[in-house]
N, C-alpha and C positions, 0 to 999 in steps of 0.2 A: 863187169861184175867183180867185186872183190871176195874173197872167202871168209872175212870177218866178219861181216856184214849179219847184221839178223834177218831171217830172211819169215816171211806171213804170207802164205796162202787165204786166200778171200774168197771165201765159201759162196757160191752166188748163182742164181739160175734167171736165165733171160733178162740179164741185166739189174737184178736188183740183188745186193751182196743182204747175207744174214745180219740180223742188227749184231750179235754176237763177235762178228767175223771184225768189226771197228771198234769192241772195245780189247780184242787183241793186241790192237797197234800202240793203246797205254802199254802196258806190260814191256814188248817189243822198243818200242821209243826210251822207254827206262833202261832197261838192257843194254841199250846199241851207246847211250850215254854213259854209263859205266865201261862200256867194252872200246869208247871211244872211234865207234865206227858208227854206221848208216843204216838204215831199215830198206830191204827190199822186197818189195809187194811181189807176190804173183795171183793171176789170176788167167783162168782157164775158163772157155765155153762161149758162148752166141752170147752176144752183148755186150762181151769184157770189156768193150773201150770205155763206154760210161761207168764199168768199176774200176775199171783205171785211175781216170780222173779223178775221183772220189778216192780212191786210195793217197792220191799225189794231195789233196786235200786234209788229210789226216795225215801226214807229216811223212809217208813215204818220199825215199831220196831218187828211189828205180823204181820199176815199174816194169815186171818182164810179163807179156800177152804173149797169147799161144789160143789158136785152135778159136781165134774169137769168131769165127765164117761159119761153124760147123751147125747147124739148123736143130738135129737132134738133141735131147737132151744127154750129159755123158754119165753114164755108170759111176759108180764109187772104183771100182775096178780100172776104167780108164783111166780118171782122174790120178790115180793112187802111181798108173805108169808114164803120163806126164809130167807130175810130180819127180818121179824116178827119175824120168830122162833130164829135167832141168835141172836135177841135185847134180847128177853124175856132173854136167859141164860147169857148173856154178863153184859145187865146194862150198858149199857153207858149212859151218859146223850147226847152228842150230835153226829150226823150222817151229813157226808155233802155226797152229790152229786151233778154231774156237769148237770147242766141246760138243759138236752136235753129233746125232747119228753117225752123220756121214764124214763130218769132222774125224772123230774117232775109225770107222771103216778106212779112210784113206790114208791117214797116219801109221796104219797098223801095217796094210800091204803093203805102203812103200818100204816101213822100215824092215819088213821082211827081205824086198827085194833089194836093200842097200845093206842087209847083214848087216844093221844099225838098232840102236832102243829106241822106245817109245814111252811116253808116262802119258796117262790121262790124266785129265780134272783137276789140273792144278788151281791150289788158291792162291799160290805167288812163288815167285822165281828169288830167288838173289844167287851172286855171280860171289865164288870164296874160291881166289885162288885163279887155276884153271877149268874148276868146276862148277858146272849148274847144282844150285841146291831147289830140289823142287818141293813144297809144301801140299800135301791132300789130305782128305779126308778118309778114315777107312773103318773099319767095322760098325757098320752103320752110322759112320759121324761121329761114332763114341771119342775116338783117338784121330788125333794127326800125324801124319807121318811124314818126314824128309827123307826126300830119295833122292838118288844122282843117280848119271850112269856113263860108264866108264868110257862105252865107244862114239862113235863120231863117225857122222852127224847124229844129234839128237832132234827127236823131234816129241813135241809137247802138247797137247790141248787144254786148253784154259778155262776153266768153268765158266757158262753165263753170268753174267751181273755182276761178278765177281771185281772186273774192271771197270771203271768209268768207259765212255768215249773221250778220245782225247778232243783238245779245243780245234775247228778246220781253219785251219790256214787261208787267210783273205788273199793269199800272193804265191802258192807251191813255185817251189823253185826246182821240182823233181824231174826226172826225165820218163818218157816211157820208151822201149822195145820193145820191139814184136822178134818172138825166137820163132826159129822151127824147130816144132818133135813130132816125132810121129805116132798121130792117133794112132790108138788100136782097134782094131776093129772088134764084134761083139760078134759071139759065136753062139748061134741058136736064139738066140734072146736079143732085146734094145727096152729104152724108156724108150715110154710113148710120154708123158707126163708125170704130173702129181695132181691131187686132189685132196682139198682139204673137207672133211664131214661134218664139225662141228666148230664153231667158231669163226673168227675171221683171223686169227691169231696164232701164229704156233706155240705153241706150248712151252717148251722149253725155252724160248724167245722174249716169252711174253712178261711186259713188264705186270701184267696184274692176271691171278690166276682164278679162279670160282670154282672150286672140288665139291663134289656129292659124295656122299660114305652111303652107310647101311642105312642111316635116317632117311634118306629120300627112301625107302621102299613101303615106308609106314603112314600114308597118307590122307587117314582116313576125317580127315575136318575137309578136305575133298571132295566127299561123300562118294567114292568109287561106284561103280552100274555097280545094280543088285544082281545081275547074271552073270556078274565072276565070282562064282562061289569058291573054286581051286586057289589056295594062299598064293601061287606061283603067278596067277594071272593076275590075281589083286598087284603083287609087287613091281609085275612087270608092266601092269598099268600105272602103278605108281609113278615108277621110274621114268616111263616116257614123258610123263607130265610134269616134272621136278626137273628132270636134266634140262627141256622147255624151257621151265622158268630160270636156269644154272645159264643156258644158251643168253636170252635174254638179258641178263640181268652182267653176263659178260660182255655182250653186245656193249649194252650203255657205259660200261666203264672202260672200253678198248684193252678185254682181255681174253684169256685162255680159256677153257675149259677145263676140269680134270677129273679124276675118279679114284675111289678108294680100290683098295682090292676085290674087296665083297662084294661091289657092283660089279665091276669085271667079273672075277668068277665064277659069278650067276648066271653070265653073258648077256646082261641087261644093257652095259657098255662096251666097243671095245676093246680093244689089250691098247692100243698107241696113245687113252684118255689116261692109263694107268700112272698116278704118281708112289713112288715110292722105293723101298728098296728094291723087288724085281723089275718094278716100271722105270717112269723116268726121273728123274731129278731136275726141281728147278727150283730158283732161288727168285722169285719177281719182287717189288718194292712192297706189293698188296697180294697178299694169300686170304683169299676166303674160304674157309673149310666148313660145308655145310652139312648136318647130321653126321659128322667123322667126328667117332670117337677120340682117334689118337694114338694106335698103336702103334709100336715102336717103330714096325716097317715102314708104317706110312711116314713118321715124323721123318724117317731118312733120309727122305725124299724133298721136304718143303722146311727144313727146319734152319737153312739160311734165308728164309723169306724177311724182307725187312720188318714187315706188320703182319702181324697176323690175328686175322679174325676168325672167330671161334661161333656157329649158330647153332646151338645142341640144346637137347629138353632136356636131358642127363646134368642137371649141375657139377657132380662129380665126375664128366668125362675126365681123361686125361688130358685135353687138348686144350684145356681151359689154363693148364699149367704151363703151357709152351705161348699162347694169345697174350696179346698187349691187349686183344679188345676180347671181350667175352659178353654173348648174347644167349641167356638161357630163355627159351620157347619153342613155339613150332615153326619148321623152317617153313611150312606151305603159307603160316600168316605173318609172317618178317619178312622176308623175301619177295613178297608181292607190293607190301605196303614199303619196302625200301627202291624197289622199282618205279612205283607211282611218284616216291618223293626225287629221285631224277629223270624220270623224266617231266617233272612240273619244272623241276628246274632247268632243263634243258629248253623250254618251250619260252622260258621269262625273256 
């Protein structure tokens, strides 16, 4: 292990790494060719050998495994102290990881426990000097900010989508190791799993998202039962029936799910579908935002989408001003007749 070296943790559970977690290694690879050094992958948990290989695929030079026997799934907590223990013997000066949940939870602890910094969500690195200059977004997206930070090691996470994947390598000429460190154990508590509720796709992962706002609760070309007379039951009939077609209609195009606030809030949806400034942030190639207005929080959230489609009866949303495509109607009769026209295509 050398200390110069850029070093990429590879986010991954039971052998399949986050698609985010490989477009880290652009960024990393760019890096280690300025810094004139090598990329070294690590990867933690049941399965790791086939992310290894995949890693040594993607232009890693090393390859350090740890803990790849362990059956259970590992905490953000563990991980963040495997992490620890392979910094402490390595020395690297810098760590990236890809921006997810747990991305960011393991970045945090370990830098805690290496009395080291951390930056999220960067949207690009460049190297000035002996310094990382890191570029993000902040007050809602308004402004970009360049930060550095002074001690060492740093470690960084990288916004989804923001990188490419780099091109894999027909020939790796990388090595792997296997370290010892020693798990921690979980006191009171363990994963049992994950489980996903809606979708097939994670969210912040995903290359194509489908968002419902307040519009999906107004569904009355529908024709809602005559025995919900209560607005609240009408909405939350609505809602189940709309997200359905939001479900669907993500299905056909291998994407996400998402929600505005106002669905959340209402608890029609829940909190993990939320996009936007208190929710999640994601950037996919294809953003469908269906009866969302556009308000400032939500655009926080989806407004590095590369396309963005707009389906509002509101001509004057606001969101019609951030869309490259813009569809004024009803979303219960577009969205059904946009479904019929892939899947006829899907059937040719």
């Amino acid at each position: 292990m050398k200390e110069n070296k850029v070093w990429v943790v590879v986010e991954q559970t039971k052998g399949k790494a986050v698609s985010a977690a490989w477009e880290v290694f652009t960024a990393a690879l760019s890096l280690a060719k300025t810094r004139q050094s090598g990329v070294t992958a690590l990867v933690f948990g049941s399965g790791g050998e086939a992310v290894a290989q995949e890693a040594l695929c993607y232009g890693a030079d090393e390859v350090l495994l740890a803990a790849e026997k362990e059956e259970a799934e590992l905490s953000s907590a563990q991980l963040a102290t495997l992490l620890t223990q392979a910094v402490q013997q390595g020395k690297p000066q810098v760590i990236l990881l890809a921006d997810t949940l747990r991305g960011r939870e393991v970045a945090a602890m370990s830098a805690v426990d290496l009395n080291s910094g951390v930056i999220v969500d960067a949207l690009a690195i460049e190297e000035q000097g002996d310094q990382l200059i890191v570029t993000r977004a902040v007050y809602s997206s308004k402004l970009m900010e360049k930060s550095t930070c002074h001690t060492k090691p740093i470690l960084i996470t990288l916004h989804p989508h923001t990188f490419p994947k780099p091109e894999l390598l027909a020939a790796p000429q990388g090595t792997m190791e296997k370290i010892a460190l020693e798990l921690p154990a979980e006191e009171g508590w363990q994963v049992l799993g994950y489980q996903q509720r809606l979708g097939k796709v994670n969210l912040t992962e995903a290359e194509v998202v489908v968002s419902g706002g307040r519009g999906m609760l107004n569904c009355a070309s529908l024709n809602p039962p005559a025995e919900l007379k209560d607005q609240k039951e009408k909405e939350a009939w609505c809602a189940q029936q709309g997200f359905k077609l939001l479900d669907d209609l993500a299905d056909q195009l291998g994407g996400a799910v998402g929600a505005s606030r106002a669905v959340v809030d209402a608890s029609f949806i829940p909190y993990e579908y939320q996009v936007g400034q208190t929710g999640k942030v994601v950037s996919p190639k294809l953003y469908v935002a269906c009866g969302i207005s556009g308000a400032i929080q939500h655009l926080a959230g989806m407004r590095y989408s590369k396309v963005i489609v707009a389906i509002n009866k509101d001509i004057n949303a606001p969101i019609f001003q951030m869309a490259q495509v813009g569809v004024v109607g009803d979303v219960y009769k577009i969205v059904p007749a946009l479904l019929e026209v892939l899947k006829r295509r899907r059937s040719l």
